[in-house]
PyMOL CGO cylinders between C-alpha atoms (Angstrom):
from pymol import cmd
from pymol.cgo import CYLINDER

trace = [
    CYLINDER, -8.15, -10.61, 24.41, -8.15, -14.36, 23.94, 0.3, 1, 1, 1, 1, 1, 1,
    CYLINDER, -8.15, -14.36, 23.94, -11.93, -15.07, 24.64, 0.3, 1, 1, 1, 1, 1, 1,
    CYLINDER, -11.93, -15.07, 24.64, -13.72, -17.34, 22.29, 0.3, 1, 1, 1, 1, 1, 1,
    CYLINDER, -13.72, -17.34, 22.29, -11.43, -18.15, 19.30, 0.3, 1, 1, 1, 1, 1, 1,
    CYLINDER, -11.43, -18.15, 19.30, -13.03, -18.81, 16.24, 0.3, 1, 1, 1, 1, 1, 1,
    CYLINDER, -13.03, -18.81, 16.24, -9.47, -18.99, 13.76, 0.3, 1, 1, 1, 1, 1, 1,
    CYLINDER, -9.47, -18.99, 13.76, -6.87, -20.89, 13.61, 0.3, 1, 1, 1, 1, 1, 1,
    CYLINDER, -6.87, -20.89, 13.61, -3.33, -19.83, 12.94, 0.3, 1, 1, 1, 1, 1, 1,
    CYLINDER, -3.33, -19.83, 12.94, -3.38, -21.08, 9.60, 0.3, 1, 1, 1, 1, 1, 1,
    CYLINDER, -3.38, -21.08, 9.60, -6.13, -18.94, 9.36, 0.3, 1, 1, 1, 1, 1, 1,
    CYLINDER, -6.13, -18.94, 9.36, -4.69, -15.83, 10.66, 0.3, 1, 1, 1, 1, 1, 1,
    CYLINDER, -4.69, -15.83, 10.66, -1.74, -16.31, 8.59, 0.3, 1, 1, 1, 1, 1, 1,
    CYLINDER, -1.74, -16.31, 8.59, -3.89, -16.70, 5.19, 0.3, 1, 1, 1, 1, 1, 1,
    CYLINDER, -3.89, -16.70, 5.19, -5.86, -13.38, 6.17, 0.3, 1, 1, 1, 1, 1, 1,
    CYLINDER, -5.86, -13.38, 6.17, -2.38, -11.20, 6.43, 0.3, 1, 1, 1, 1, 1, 1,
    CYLINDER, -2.38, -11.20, 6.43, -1.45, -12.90, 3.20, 0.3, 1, 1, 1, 1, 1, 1,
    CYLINDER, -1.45, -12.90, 3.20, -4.53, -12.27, 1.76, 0.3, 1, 1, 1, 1, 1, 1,
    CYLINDER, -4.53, -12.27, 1.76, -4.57, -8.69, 2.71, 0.3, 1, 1, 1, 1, 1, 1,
    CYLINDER, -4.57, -8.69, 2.71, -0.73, -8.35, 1.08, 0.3, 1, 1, 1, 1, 1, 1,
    CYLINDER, -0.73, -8.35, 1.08, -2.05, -9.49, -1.85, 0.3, 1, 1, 1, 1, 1, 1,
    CYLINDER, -2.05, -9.49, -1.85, -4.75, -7.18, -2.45, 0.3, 1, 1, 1, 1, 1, 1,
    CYLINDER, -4.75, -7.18, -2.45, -2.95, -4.78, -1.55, 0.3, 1, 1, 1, 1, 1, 1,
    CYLINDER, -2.95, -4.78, -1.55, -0.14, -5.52, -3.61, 0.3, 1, 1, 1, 1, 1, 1,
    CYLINDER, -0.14, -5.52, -3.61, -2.53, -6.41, -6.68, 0.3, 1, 1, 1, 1, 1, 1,
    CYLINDER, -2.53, -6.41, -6.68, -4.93, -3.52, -7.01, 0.3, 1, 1, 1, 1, 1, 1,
    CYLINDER, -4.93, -3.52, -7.01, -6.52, -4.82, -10.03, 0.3, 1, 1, 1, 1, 1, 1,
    CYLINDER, -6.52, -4.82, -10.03, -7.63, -8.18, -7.99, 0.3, 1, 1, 1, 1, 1, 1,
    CYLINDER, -7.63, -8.18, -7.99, -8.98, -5.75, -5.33, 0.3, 1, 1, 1, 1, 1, 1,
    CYLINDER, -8.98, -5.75, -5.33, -12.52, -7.41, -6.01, 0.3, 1, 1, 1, 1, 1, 1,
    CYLINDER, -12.52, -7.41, -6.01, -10.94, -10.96, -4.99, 0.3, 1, 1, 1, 1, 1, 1,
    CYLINDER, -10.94, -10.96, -4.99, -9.29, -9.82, -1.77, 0.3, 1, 1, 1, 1, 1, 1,
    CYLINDER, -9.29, -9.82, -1.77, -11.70, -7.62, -0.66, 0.3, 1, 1, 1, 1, 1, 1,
    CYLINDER, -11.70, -7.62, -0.66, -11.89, -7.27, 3.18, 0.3, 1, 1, 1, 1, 1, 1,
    CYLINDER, -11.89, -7.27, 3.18, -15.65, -8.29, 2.81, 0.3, 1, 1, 1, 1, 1, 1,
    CYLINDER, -15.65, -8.29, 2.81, -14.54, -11.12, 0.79, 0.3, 1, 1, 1, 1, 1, 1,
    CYLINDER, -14.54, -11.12, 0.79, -11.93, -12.41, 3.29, 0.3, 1, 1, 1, 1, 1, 1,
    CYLINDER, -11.93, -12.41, 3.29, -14.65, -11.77, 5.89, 0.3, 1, 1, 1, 1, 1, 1,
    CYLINDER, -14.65, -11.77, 5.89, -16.99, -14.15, 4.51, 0.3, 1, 1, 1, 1, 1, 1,
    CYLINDER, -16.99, -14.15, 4.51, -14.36, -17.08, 3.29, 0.3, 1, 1, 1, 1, 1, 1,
    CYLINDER, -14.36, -17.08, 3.29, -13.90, -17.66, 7.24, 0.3, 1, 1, 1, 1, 1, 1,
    CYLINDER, -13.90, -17.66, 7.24, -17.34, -16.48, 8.31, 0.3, 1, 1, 1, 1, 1, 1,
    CYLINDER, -17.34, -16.48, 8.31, -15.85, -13.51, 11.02, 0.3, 1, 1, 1, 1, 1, 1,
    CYLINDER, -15.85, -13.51, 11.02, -17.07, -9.77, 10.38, 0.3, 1, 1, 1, 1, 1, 1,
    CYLINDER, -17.07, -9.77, 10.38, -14.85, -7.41, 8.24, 0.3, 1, 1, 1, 1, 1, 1,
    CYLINDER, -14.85, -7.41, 8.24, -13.83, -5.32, 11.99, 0.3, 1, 1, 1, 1, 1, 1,
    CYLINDER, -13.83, -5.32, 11.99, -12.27, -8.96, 12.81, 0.3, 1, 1, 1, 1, 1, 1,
    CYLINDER, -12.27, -8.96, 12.81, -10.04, -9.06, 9.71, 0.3, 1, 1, 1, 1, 1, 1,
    CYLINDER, -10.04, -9.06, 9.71, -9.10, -5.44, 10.21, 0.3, 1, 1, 1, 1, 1, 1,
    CYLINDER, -9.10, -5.44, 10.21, -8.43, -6.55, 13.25, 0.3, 1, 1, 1, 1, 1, 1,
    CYLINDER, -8.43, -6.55, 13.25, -6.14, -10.06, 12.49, 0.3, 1, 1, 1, 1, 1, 1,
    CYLINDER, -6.14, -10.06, 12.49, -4.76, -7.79, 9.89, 0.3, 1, 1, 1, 1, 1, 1,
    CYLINDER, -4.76, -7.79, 9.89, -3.47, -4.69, 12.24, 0.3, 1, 1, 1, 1, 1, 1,
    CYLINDER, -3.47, -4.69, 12.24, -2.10, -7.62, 14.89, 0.3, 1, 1, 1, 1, 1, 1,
    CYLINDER, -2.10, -7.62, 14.89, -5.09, -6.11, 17.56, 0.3, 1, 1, 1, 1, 1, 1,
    CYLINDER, -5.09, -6.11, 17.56, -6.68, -9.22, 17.64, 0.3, 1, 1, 1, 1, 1, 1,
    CYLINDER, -6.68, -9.22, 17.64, -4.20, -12.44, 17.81, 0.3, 1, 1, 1, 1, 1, 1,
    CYLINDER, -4.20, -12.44, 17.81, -1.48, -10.21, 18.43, 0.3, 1, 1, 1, 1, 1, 1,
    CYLINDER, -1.48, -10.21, 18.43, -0.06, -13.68, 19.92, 0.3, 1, 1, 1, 1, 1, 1,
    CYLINDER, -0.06, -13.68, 19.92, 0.39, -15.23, 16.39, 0.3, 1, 1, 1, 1, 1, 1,
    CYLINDER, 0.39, -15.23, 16.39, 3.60, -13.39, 14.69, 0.3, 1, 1, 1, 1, 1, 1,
    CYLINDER, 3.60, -13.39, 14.69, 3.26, -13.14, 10.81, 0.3, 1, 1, 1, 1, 1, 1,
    CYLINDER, 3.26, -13.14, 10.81, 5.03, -14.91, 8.52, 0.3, 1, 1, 1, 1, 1, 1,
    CYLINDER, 5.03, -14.91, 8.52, 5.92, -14.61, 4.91, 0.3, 1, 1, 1, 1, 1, 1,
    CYLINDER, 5.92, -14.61, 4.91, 3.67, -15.89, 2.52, 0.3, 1, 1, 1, 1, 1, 1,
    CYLINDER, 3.67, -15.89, 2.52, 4.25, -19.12, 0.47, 0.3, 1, 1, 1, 1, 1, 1,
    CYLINDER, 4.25, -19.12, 0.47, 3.97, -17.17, -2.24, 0.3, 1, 1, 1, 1, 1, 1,
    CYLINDER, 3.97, -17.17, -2.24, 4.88, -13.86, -1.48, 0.3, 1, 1, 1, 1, 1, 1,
    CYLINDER, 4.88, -13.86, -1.48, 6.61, -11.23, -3.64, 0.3, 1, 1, 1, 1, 1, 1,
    CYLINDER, 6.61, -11.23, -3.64, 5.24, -7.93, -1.31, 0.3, 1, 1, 1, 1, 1, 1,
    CYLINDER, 5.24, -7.93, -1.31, 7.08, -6.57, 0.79, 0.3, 1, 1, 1, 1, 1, 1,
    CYLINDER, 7.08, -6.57, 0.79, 5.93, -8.10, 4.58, 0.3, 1, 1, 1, 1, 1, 1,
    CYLINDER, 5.93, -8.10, 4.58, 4.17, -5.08, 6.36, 0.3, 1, 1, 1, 1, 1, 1,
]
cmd.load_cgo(trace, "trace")
């Protein structure tokens, strides 16, 4: 479901990252919070469940983070 789009790529790339990273980094769970990722791009926390479990923008494969030591899920 395509619809009305409020992310970018970019920005659907940064929430998978973000989500490897908190999981990944249990003691930063506070930083990466779902709720926290929610409200840095202003969607609800279903939406970046969502991004994160490839329901929604299922279009836009993931990629490795820049950064990224975790294994890609």
């Amino acid at each position: 479901m395509k619809g009305n789009r409020k992310l970018t790529e970019e920005q659907v790339h940064e929430i998978r990252c973000l989500n490897r990273r908190r999981i990944h980094y249990r003691g930063l769970a506070d930083m990466y919070s779902l709720d926290n990722i929610a409200n840095k791009y202003g969607i609800g926390r279903t939406t970046v469940i969502n991004v994160i479990d490839g329901i929604s923008y299922a279009e836009i494969p993931d990629q490795w983070c820049e950064d990224d030591q975790t294994e890609k899920s």
